[in-house]
N, C-alpha and C positions, 0 to 999 in steps of 0.2 A: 292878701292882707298880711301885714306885718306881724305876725303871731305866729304862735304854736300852742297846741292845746296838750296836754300828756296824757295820754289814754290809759286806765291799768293796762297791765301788761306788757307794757310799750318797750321796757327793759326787762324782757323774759330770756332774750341768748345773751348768757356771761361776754364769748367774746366780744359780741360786736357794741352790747352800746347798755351795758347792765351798768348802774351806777357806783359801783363799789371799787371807783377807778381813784388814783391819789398819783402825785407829783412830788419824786424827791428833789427837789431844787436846792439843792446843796445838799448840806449837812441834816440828817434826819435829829438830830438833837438840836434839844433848848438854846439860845443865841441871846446875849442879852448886849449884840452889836448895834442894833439900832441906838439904845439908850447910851453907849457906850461913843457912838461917833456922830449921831443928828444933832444938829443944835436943836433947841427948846425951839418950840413953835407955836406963838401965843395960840390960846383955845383948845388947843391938844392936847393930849396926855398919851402918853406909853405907854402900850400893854403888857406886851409880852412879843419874843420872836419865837417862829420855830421854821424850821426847814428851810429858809430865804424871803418866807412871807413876816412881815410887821405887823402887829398890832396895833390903832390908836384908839381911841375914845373924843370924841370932842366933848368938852367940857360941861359947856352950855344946853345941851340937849341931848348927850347920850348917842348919838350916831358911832356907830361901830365901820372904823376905817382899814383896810387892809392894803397892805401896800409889797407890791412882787418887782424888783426891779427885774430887766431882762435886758439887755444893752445888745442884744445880737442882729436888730432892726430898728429901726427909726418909728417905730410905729407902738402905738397902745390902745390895750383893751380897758374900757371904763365900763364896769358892771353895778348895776343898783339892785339888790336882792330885797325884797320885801316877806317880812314870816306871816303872810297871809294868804294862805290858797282855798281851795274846796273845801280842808276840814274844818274850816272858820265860818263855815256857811248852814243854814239850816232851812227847813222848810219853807219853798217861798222865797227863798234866796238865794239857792242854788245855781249855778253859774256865774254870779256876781262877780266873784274876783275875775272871772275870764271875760267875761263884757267890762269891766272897769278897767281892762287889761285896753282895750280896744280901744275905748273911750280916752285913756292915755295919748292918745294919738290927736286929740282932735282939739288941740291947741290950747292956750289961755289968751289973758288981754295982752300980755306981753309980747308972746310968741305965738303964732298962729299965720295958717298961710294967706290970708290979708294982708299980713307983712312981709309976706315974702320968708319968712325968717324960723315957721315952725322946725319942730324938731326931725320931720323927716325933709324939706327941704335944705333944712342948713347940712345933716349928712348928706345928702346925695351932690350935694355943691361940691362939699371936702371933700368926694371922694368915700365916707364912711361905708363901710357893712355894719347893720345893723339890725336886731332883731328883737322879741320879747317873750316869754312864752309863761304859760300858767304850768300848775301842780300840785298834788294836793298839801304841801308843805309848803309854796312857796311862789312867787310873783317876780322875774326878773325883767330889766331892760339892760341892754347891753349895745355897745357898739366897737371896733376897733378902726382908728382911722391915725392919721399924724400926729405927731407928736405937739407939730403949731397948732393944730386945730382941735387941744383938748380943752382950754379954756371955755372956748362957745359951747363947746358940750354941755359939762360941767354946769354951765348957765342955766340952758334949757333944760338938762335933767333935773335940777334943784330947784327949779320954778314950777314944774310939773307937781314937783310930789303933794304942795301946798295949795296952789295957784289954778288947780285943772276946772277948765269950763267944762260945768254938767249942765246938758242941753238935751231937751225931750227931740227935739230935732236930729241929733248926733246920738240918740239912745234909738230911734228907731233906724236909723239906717245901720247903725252897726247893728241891730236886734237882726237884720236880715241877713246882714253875712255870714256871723254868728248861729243862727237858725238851718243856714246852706252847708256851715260847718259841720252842726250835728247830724244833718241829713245822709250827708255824704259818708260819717262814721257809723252810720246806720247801713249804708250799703256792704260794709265789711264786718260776714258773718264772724269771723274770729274774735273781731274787738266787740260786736253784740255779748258775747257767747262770754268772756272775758267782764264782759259791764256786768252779765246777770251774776257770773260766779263771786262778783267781788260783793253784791250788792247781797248775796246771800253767805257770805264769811264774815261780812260785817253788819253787826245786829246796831249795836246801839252807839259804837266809832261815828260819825261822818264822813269816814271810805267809803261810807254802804253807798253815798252818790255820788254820779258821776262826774270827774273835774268837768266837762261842760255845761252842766245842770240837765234837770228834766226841759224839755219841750216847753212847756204850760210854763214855766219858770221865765224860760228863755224868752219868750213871747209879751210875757203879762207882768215881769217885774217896773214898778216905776222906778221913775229916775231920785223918787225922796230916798229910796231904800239905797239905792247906788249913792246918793249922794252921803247917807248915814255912813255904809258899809266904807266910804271913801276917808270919810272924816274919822272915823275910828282907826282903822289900819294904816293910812300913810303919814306915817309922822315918820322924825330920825331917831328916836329910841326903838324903832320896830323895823329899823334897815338896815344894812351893811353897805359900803361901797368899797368894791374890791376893783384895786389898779393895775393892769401887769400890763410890762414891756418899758421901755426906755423911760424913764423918768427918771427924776430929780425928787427923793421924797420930799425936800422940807417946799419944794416949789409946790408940789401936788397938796401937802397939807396944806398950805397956805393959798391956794383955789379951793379948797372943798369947805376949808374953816370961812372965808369969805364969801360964798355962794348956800352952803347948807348949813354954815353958825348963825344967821339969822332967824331959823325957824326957835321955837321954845320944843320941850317936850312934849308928847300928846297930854291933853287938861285930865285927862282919867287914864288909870291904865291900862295896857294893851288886855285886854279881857281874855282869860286865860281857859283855856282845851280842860276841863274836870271830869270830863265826861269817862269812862271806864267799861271796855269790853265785857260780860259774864261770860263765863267760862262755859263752852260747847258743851254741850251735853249726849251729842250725838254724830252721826255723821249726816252731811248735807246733803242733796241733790237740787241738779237743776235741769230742764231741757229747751234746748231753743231748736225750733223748726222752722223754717224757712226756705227760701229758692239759695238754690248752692252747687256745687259740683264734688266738694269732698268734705267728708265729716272730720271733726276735731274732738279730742276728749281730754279736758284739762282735770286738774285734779291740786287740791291748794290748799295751803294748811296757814294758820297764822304765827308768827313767828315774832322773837325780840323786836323793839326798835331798832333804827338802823345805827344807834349806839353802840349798840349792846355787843358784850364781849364775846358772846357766840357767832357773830356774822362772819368775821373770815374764816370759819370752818364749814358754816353754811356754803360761802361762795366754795371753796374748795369742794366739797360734794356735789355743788350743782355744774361742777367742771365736769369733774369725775362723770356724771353724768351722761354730759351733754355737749364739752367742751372738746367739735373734730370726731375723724372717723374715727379714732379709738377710744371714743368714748362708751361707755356702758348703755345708754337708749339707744345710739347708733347701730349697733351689730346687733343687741336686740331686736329692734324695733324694724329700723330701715334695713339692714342686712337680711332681715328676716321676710321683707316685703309686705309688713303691715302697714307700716307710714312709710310719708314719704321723707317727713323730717319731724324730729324729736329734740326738745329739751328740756332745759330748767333753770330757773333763775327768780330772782329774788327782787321784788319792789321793795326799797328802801322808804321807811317813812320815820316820823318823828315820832310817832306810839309805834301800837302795832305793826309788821310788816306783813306782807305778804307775798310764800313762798309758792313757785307751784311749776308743778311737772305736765308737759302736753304733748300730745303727735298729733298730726296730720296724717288724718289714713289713705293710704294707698288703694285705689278702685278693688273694691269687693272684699277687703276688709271690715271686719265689725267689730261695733262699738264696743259692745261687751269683752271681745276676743284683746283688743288694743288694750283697753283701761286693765286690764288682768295682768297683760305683760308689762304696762309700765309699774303696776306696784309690785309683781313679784320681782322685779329689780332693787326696787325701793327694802324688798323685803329682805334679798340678796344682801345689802350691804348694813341692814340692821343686825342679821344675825353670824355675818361672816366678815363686815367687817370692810376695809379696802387695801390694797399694797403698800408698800413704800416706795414703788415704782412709781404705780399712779399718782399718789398725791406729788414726788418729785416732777413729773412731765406735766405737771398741771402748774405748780407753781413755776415753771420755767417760762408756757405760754403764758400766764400770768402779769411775767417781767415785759413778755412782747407786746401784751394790749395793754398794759399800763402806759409803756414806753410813746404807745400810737396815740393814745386821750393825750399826752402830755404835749402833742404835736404843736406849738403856736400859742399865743397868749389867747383867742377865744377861746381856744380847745381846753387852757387853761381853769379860766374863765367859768367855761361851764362844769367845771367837775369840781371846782371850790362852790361852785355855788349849791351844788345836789346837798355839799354836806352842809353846811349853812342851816341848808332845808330841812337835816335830822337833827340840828342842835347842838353842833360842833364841828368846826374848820379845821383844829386841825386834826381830823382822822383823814382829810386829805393826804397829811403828811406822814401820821404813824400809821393808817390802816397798810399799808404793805410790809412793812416789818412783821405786823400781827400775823400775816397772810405766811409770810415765811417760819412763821412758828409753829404753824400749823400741823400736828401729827396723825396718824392713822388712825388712834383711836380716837381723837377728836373728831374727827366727821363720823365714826362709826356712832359716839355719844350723841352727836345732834340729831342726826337721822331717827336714834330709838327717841329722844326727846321731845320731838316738836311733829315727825312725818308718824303721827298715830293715825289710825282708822276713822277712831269716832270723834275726832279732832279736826277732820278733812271736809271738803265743798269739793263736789263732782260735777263738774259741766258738760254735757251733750251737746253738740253741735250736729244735728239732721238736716241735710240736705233734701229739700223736698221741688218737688215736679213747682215752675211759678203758680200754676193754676191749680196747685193745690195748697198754697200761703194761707190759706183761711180755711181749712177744711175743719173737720170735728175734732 
């Protein structure tokens, strides 16, 4: 199936795939070259530049346009971000945005494979890669394919967002791929173990559920509620479309204003997140047991939004951490033959985030003995503090995995979109500056700040005998 679902956790190792990734494409300051050299482009309006990306606004309805040129290939990335994920979801409707995710696939009167002409035949014809995935901040489709064949895109993506057939027919067959989806995230104790912790750090958020929804959700939602939860969230004052690679911007404005200026604004508006974490009052626990081969002990504290101006000091100590064999869980943890692998990393979200430190224990390791040494590390650098060693080798690997997301307009693509997701694009652009400002005693300040005791969620992960999955 064409999706992807985000699991908590999913961006727990900084190097490899943590969202707090950004693209200096050019100049990391303000640019007011667009407004300065595009001609006017009726329906549009100019926002602002920074770093090589543009800003527009369409007039008529508020659609927020971003536009990356990139002339190094013939090819482009066309992204539709949508600010509705999981935490837009409540009891009952849980998974919604990832089954409406699906559902996106399964044609209108326009375009549909009756005509030959849906949105995943017309890409596979061109040639496109294409894909869509859910989050709890956010809903994208995306494709990169030629540069002749972004018009058709364009077409079919902007017929979609308004035009989509909801059909009790296409709601139950996706209910069962969907369904096979969750099952299958059920077989990996880690992301169980990950689901309960988050569902126990998050009391009254809409974190506390899972971006796939519950079961009973999945199963039993109808298609009036998909077709409500459709009609509320896809309008163009609740999207972005972000462009990168070989374009012509006033040519690309002048397809987007012609294919998605027709829509109006949504008739009410986008119904806004009020809802407010209370403040822990204790520490948490949780324990999952099930059939497994090695136990896991995470440990997770709630942290800023992925705004907020504490995060690249964050990311800097969850390097420190976690980031390579010379990091801190490493020689603790692995060197020492408790886990087999250790880290820490930070889910970025549009309120609360959630930070959290785990290992993977090594046969005949215990749980108690493991979660002891990952906090007195934790404890290590609250009251001692970190080098100026460390944080410089951290920010230097830093520049390396920043450089590697930056790889290609999808790679692009999807790290403008993460930030979209927390409520501002361009920390795509300044969060690395930030990151280079970053001091020793700055990580030493987050660490006492936010990684308290009785502020934290404990997750157990117990491997048990299969035939003892239900015992007392």
């Amino acid at each position: 199936m064409l999706d992807k679902v985000e699991y908590p956790g999913s961006r727990r190792n900084w190097v490899a795939c943590m969202c707090a990734g950004a693209a200096a494409l050019g100049a990391l300051v303000p640019s007011t070259r667009a407004a300065a050299v595009m001609p006017p482009v009726t329906g549009a309006t100019y926002v602002k530049s920074l770093g090589g990306i543009d800003e527009y606004r369409l007039d008529g309805n508020g659609l927020t346009v971003l536009l990356v040129p990139d002339h190094s290939a013939p090819v482009v990335t066309l992204q539709v971000t949508y600010q509705v994920g999981s935490r837009n979801e409540v009891t009952g409707t849980t998974g919604a945005t990832h089954i409406l995710e699906h559902m996106m696939f399964k044609g209108s009167e326009s375009f549909n494979d009756t005509k030959g002409n849906s949105v995943k035949q017309y890409l596979e014809r061109v040639g496109g890669q294409f894909n869509a995935s859910t989050s709890f901040d956010r809903t994208n489709y995306f494709a990169t394919i030629g540069r002749e064949s972004l018009e058709g895109y364009i077409a079919i993506e902007a017929d979609r967002m308004r035009h989509l057939w909801l059909r009790e027919a296409d709601r139950q067959s996706e209910m069962t791929v969907v369904r096979n989806e969750y099952e299958r995230g059920k077989n990996d104790p880690d992301s169980v173990l990950m689901e309960e912790v988050t569902s126990a750090a998050y009391v009254a958020l809409p974190y506390h559920h899972p971006t796939i929804g519950w079961k009973s959700d999945i199963e039993h939602v109808p298609i009036a509620k998909l077709r409500e939860f459709y009609d509320t969230f896809y309008w163009p004052n609740n999207a972005t479309v972000t462009v990168i690679g070989d374009l012509d911007p006033a040519n690309i404005l002048g397809l987007i204003t012609k294919y998605y200026g027709v829509y109006a604004r949504s008739p009410a508006p986008i119904p806004a997140i009020y809802t407010e974490e209370p403040a822990q009052s204790g520490e948490r626990r949780v324990i999952v047991k099930r059939p497994g081969e090695l136990g896991t002990v995470i440990i997770a504290h709630k942290v800023p939004n992925g705004r907020d101006a504490d995060q690249p000091a964050l990311d800097m100590l969850d390097a420190i951490l976690s980031s390579g064999k010379n990091a801190r869980l490493y020689r603790a943890l692995v060197d020492q033959g408790l886990a087999l692998n250790a880290g820490a990393g930070t889910d970025l979200h549009r309120d609360l985030s959630l930070h959290t430190v785990y290992a993977v224990l090594a046969p005949g390791a215990a749980h108690a003995q493991v979660e002891k040494a990952l906090l007195a590390e934790i404890a290590k650098i609250k009251a001692d503090g970190v080098t100026a060693a460390e944080v410089a080798r951290v920010k230097q690997q830093y520049i390396a995995a920043d450089a590697y997301k930056r790889d290609g307009t999808a790679a692009i693509a999807g790290e403008i979109n993460e930030w979209i997701a927390v409520g501002d694009w361009t920390l795509y652009v300044t969060f690395p500056q930030k990151v280079q400002q970053v001091t020793p005693a700055d990580v030493q300040r987050v660490a006492k700040e936010y990684l308290k005791v009785d502020q934290s969620t404990t997750g157990w992960f117990i491997p048990m005998p299969p035939t003892a999955e239900k015992g007392s």
